[in-house]
Each structure stands twice: as structure tokens, then as C-alpha cells.
C-alpha positions in Angstrom: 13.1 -4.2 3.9 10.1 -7.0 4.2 11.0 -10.1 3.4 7.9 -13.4 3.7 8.5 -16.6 4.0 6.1 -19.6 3.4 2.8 -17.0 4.8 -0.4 -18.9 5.3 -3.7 -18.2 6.4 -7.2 -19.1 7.1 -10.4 -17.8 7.4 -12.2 -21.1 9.0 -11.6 -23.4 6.9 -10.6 -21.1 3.9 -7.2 -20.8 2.8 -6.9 -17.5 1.5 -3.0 -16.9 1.6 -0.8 -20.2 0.4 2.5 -20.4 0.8 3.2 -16.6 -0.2 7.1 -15.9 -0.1 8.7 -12.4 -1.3 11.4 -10.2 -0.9 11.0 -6.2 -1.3 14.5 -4.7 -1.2 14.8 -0.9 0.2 13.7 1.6 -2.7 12.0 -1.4 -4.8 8.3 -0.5 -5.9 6.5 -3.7 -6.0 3.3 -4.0 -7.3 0.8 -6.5 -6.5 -1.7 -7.7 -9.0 -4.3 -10.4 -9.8 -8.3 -11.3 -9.7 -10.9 -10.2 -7.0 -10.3 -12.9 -4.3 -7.1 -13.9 -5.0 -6.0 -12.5 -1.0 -3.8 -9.7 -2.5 -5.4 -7.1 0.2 -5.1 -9.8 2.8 -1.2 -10.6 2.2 -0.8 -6.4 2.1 -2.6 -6.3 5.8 -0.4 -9.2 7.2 2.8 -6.7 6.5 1.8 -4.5 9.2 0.0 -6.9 11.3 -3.9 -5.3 10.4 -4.6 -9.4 9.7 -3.1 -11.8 11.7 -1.4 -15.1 9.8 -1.7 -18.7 10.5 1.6 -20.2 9.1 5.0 -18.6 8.2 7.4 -15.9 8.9 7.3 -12.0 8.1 9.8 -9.7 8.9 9.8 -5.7 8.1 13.4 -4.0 8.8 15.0 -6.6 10.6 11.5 -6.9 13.1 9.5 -10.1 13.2 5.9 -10.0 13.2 5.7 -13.3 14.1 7.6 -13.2 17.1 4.7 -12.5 19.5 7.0 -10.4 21.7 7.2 -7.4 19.0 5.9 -4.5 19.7 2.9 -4.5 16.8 2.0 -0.9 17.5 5.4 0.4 17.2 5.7 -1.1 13.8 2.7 -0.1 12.4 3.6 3.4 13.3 7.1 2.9 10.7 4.6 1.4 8.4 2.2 3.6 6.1 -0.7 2.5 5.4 -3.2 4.0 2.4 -6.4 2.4 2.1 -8.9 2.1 -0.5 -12.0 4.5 1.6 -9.0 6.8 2.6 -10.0 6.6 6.5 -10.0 9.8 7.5 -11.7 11.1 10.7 -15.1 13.1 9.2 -15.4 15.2 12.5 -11.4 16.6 12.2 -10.4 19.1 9.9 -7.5 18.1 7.4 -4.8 19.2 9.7 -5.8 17.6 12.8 -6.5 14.6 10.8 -2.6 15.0 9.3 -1.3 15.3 13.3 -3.6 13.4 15.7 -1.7 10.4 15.3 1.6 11.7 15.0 0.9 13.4 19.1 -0.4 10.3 19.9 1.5 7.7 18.3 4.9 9.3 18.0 4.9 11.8 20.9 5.3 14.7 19.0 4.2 18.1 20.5 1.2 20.0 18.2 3.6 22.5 16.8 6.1 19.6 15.5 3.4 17.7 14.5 1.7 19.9 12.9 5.2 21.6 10.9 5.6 18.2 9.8 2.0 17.4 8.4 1.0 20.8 6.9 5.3 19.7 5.2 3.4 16.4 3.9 0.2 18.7 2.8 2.1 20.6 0.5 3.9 17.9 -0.8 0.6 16.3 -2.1 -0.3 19.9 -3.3 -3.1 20.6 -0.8 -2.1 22.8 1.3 -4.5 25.4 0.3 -7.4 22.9 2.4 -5.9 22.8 5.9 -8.7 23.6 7.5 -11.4 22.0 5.9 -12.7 18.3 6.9 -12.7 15.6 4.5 -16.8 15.8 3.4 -15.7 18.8 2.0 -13.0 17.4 -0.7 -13.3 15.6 -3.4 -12.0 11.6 -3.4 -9.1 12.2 -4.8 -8.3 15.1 -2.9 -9.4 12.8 0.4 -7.2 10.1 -1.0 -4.1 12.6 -1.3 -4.8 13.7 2.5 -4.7 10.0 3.5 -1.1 9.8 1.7 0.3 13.1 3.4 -1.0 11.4 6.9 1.2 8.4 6.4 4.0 10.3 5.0 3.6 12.5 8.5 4.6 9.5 10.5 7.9 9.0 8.5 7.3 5.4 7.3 10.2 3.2 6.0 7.6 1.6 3.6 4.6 2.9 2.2 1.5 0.1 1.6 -1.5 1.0 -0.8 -4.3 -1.2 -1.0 -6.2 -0.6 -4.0 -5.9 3.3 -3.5 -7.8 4.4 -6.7 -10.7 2.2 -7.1 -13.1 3.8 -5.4 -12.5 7.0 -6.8 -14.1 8.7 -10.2 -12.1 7.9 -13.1 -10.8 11.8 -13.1 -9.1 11.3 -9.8 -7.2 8.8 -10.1 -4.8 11.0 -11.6 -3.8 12.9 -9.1 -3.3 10.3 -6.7 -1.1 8.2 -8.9 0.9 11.1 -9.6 1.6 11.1 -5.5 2.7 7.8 -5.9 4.6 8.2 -8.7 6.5 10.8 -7.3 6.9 9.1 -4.4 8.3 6.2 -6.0 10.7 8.3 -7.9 12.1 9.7 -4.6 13.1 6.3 -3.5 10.3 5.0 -1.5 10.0 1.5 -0.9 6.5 0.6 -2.0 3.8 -2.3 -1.9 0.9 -1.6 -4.2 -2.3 -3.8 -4.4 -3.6 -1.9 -7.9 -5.1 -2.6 -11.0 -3.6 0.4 -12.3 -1.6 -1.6 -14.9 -0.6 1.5 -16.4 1.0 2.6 -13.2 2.4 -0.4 -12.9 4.2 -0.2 -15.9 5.0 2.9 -15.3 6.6 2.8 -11.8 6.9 -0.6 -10.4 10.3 -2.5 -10.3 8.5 -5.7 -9.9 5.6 -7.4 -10.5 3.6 -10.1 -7.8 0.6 -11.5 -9.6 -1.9 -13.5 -7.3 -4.6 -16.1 -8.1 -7.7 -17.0 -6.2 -6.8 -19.6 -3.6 -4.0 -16.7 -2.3 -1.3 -18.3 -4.2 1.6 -16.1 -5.5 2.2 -17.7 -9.3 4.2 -14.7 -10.8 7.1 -12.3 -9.2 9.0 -10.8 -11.9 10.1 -7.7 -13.0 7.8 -5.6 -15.2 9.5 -6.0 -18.0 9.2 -9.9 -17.6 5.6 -9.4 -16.7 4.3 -6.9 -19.5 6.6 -7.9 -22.2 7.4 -11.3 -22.3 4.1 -13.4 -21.9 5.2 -16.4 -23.4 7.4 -16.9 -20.3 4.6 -16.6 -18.0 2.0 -19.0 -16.1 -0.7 -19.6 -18.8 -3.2 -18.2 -16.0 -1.2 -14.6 -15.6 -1.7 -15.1 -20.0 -5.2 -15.4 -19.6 -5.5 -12.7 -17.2 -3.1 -10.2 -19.5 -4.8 -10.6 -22.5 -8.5 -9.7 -20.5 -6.6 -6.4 -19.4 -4.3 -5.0 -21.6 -6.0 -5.8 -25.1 -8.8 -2.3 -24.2 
């Protein structure tokens, strides 16, 4: 499903992704994982071409993003997106936040559009807010809105950057349980988190990051979580901060 080879890029004369190379299979749940800095929200972004990259080769469902005739906006539309400050248009209420882009975007008329996102809505179990607008929800609930948007445009891959952290520790919950239902119902799945209990929890595998945007683990969780004497002594240090409270 996305497959990178040897991705590199710059900020000036900052290298903040080296060399990054993966392989997400359809259905896999990868998580992505490491320090502040380490480029882990950067490498997400380059998936559906939000940051452009200097050096190497992506390619989501057979289309390459670095071939500069693909159509970026026609990808992005197959590619969800969930960020960290959810995103959502303040001035629209929750449905025409869940449909704008599928009328525009997709070409669906309102009643499809709408059918299909108020669908989404109850999936996330907010169905019962349609017609409020996102200063009236809660984080997490404005975090679960963002989720049933991307899920509206029927992505092949769902990307989450960091989709709890700015929420109160009570919320995060309820978004993870989105995830982790969506995982379960085959989704393929990037998520920059440090979650490590959903990670345990859900992912298949495990990317860990340092700073310098260099990918020094990608294992699966077991390998990650359970055996630490087979790992980099920097993803040791970096376990033993997190997983000992």
C-alpha cells in the first residue's frame, strides 16, 4: 500500500528525514514512534504530499509521488488525514464540515454526501451532534468528527499524526477506541503516537525514529516491546524512560 524508498529531506540546510525506507502492506497498522524532533510528523506529511521531499521515492497504491506528473490532489483525496488540532472549519456545523469536501473534492451531490458522512458520524458515535459546530464539542469529541471526515472520503489508508496529544487525558479514550476499531476492521494505518499502550495494543509494527530523521527500528511489536535486548541501545534508552511509569 505505501512503500518509501531512501526519503530525504531538508529544511535549509537541516536534514530532517535520512534515508527513511518502509513498506506498509494493505491492512498492516504501523505505528510510528520516537523523540520530539526526530521528523516522525514530517515523514507522515510526505505520504500524502502535505511536505514536499528532497531525495527518494514514495509510492501509495501503485501512484508515485515523486513523479511530478501525479495528480497530488487526487491522491490526497484517497488518503485520510487526522491531525493533531483536528482542523475542522469553526464557522460550519458538524455536518457540513463531514461533506464540504466530499461535494467538492469528490463530486458528490449534498444528499450523497451527506448519507455518507452523517454514515461516518455514527460510526464514531456522534451522531447525536450533527448540527452543532466544533466550539461546541469537546476535544475529543472534535477529534472523532475529524476521523468521520476522513472516513467520508473513503481513504485506502488512514494517517494520524499525533491525534491525542492535544487532548485532556479523559479523551483520549474515545478517540483511541475509533482507531482501535478501525484497525480491527482492517484499515491500513500510519500512526505518529506516543500512545505506547495503543501501540501495543493495535499496531502490527513498530517504526521508531531518532532526531536527525533517521528510522533505527521497524519491527513488529512484539520485537519492539518484548525483546529489548535485540534492539538499538538508543530505542533501550528510550523504552526504559517510557514504559518503566
Amino acid at each position: 500500500m505505501i512503500e518509501l524508498k531512501n526519503v530525504s529531506k531538508w529544511y535549509g540546510p537541516v536534514q530532517v528525514l535520512n534515508e527513511c525506507s518502509a513498506t506498509i502492506n494493505k491492512g498492516e497498522v504501523v505505528v510510528v514512534c520516537g523523540p520530539s524532533g526526530s521528523g516522525k510528523s514530517t515523514l507522515i506529511k510526505t505520504i500524502n504530499a502535505l511536505e514536499p521531499f528532497q531525495k527518494g521515492e514514495i509510492t501509495v497504491d501503485g501512484v508515485k509521488l515523486h513523479d511530478p506528473s501525479t495528480n497530488l490532489p487526487k491522491l490526497r483525496s484517497r488518503v485520510g488525514m487526522v491531525f493533531q488540532h483536528f482542523e475542522l472549519f469553526p464557522h460550519l456545523s458538524v455536518t457540513d464540515n463531514l461533506t464540504i469536501a466530499q461535494i467538492k473534492v469528490l463530486g458528490r451531490t449534498p444528499d450523497d454526501a451527506k448519507k455518507r458522512g452523517l454514515k461516518m458520524l455514527e460510526r464514531v458515535g456522534l451522531i447525536a451532534h450533527k448540527d452543532k459546530f466544533p466550539g461546541q464539542l469537546s476535544g475529543g469529541q472534535q477529534q472523532r468528527v475529524a476521523i468521520a471526515r476522513a472516513l467520508s472520503m473513503d481513504p485506502i489508508v488512514m494517517l494520524f499524526d499525533e491525534p491525542t496529544s492535544a487532548l485532556d487525558p479523559e479523551m483520549v479514550g474515545e478517540v483511541l477506541d475509533v482507531m482501535v476499531g478501525l484497525a480491527n476492521e482492517g484499515m491500513t494505518m500510519m500512526c505518529v503516537t506516543h500512545e505506547m499502550g495503543f501501540a501495543r495494543k493495535v499496531s502490527n509494527r513498530v517504526i521508531f525514529m531518532d532526531v536527525g530523521g533517521k528510522i533505527l527500528e521497524d519491527c513488529s511489536k512484539d520485537d519492539f516491546f518484548n525483546h529489548p535486548e535485540a534492539r538499538q541501545p538508543r530505542t533501550k534508552d528510550f523504552l526504559n524512560k517510557i514504559l518503566q511509569h
